[in-house]
C-alpha positions as CSV (number, residue, x, y, z in Angstrom):
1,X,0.0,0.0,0.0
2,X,1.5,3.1,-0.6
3,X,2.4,5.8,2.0
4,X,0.1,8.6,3.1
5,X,-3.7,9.2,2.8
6,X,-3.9,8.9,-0.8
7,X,-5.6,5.4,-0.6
8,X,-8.0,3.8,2.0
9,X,-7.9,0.5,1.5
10,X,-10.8,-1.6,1.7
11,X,-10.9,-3.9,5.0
12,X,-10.8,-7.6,4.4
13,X,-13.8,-7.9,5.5
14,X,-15.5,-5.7,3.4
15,X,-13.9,-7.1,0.9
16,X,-14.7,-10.9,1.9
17,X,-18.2,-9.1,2.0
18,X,-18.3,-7.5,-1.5
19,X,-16.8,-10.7,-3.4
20,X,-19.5,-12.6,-1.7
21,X,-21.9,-10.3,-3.0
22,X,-20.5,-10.4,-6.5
23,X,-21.3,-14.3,-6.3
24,X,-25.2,-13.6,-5.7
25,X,-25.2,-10.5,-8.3
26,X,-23.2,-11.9,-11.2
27,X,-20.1,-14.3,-11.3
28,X,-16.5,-12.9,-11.3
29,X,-15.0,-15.9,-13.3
30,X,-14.3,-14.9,-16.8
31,X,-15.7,-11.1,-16.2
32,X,-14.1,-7.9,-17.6
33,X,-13.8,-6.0,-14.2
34,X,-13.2,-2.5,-14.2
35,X,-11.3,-1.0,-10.9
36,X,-11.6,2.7,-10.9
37,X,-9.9,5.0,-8.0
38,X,-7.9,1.5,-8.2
39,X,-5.7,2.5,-4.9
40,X,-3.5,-0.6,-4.2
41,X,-5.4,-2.4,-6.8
42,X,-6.9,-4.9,-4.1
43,X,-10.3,-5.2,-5.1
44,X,-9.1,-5.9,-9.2
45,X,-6.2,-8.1,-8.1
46,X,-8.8,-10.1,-6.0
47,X,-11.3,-10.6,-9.2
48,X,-8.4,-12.0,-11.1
49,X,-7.8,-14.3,-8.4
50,X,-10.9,-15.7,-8.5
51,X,-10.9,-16.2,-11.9
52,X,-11.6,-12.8,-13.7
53,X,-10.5,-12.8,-17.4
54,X,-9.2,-9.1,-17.2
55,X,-8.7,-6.0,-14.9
56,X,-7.9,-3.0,-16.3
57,X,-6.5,-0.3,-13.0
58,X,-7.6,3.0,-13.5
59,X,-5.5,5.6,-11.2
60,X,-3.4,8.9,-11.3
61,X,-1.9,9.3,-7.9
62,X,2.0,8.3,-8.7
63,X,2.4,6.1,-5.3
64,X,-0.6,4.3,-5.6
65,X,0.4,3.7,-9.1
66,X,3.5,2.2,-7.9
67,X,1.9,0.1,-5.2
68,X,-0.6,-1.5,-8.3
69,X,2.4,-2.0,-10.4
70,X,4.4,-3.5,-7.2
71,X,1.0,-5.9,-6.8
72,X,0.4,-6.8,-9.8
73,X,4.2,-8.3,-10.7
74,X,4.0,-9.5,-6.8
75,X,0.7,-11.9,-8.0
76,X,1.8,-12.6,-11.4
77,X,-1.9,-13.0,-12.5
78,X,-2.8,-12.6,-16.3
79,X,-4.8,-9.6,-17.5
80,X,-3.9,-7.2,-15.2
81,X,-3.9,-3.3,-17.4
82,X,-2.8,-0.2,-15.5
83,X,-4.1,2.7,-17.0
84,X,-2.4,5.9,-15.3
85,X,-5.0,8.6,-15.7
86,X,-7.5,10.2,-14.1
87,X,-11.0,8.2,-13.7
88,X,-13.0,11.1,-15.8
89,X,-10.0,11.2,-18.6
90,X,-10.4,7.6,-19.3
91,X,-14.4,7.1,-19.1
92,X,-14.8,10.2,-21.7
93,X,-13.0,8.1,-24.3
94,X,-14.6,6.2,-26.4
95,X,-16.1,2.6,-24.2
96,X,-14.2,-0.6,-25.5
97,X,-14.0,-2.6,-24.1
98,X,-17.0,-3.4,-22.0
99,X,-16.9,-4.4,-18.4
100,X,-19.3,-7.2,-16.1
101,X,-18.0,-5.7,-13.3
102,X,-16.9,-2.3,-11.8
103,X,-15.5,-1.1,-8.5
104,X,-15.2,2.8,-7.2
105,X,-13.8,3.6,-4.3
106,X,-12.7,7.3,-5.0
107,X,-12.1,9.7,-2.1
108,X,-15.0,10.2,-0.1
109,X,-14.9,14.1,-0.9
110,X,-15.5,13.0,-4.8
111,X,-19.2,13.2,-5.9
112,X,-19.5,10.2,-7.7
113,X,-22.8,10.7,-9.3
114,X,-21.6,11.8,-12.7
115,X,-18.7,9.2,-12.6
116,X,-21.5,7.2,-12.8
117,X,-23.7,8.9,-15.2
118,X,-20.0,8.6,-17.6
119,X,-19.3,5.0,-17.1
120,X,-22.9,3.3,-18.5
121,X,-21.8,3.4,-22.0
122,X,-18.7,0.9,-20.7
123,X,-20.7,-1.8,-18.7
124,X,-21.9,-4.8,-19.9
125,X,-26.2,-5.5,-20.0
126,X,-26.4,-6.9,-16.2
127,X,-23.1,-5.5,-15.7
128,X,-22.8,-5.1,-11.7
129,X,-20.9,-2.0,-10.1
130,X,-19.9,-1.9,-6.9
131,X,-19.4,1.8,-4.7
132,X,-17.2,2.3,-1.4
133,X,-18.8,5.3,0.0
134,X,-19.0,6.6,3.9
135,X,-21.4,5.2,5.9
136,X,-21.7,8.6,7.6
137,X,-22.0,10.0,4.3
138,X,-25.8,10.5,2.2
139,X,-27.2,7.8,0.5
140,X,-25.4,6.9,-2.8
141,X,-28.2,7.9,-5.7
142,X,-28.1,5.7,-9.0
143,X,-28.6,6.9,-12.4
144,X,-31.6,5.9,-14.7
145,X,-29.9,2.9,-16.3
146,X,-28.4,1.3,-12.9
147,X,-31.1,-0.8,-10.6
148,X,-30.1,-0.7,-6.4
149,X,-29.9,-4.1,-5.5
150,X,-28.3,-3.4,-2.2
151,X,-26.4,-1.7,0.8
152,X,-24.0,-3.2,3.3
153,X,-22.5,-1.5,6.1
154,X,-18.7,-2.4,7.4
155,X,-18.3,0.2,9.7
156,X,-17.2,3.7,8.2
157,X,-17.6,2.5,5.3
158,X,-20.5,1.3,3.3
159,X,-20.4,-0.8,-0.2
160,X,-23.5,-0.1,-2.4
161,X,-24.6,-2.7,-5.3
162,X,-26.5,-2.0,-8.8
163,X,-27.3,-3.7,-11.6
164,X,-26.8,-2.1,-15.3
165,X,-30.4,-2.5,-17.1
């Protein structure tokens, strides 16, 4: 993980909790997963490992760009893409490919609501996206073209579920 407060990594057991969601919304194995604030690269790096045909790590801090680079030669896992940019550069290009699966977990300060507005055209039909927001913070509000299909708490922070349709 790299130094400072540029990343907050997701707890294990939020992450035990959001892979086991994945299995009831829409299988991992095979999916193109999207990891956007990407951090360490945890949550792609754990797709792979359970069988995810491609993760493509979207960041632009410099030392959390080192720490996914650092993981993903450390795991040695096949389809692992670093893209170094910022999350709004790379969803206004043009969406290829497109993704089962997406993660956020920007800052907490970051209003995600037109990140997600921008990344429809790149998911999948049924695509499921996953959103690391505070739990203190106001309820996450989906766009027309993503269905809430749920909410769990893990102390301060709380992972959010939809479904693209």
């Amino acid at each position: 993980m790299p130094p400072g407060d540029v990343t907050r990594p997701t707890s294990d057991r939020a992450r035990e909790g959001l892979f086991s969601s994945l299995q009831s919304l829409g299988d991992v194995d095979g999916a193109r997963v999207l990891d956007l604030y990407a951090g360490s690269g945890a949550l792609g790096l754990e797709a792979l490992s359970r069988g995810a045909a491609s993760a493509t790590f979207v960041e632009d801090d410099p030392l959390a760009l080192n720490a996914i680079r650092d993981n993903v030669a450390k795991v040695d896992l096949p389809g692992a893409h670093v893209v170094p940019m910022k999350v709004e550069v790379f969803l206004a290009a043009e969406p290829e490919p497109r993704y089962d699966v997406a993660f956020l977990d920007p800052p907490y300060d970051v209003d995600v609501a037109g990140v997600l507005v921008v990344l429809l055209p790149w998911l999948a039909e049924n695509a499921v996206v996953a959103v690391e927001r505070s739990t203190r913070g106001p309820e996450l509000t989906w766009p027309d073209g993503l269905r809430e299909e749920r909410s769990r708490r893990y102390g301060e922070a709380t992972l959010w579920y939809a479904t693209r349709c």
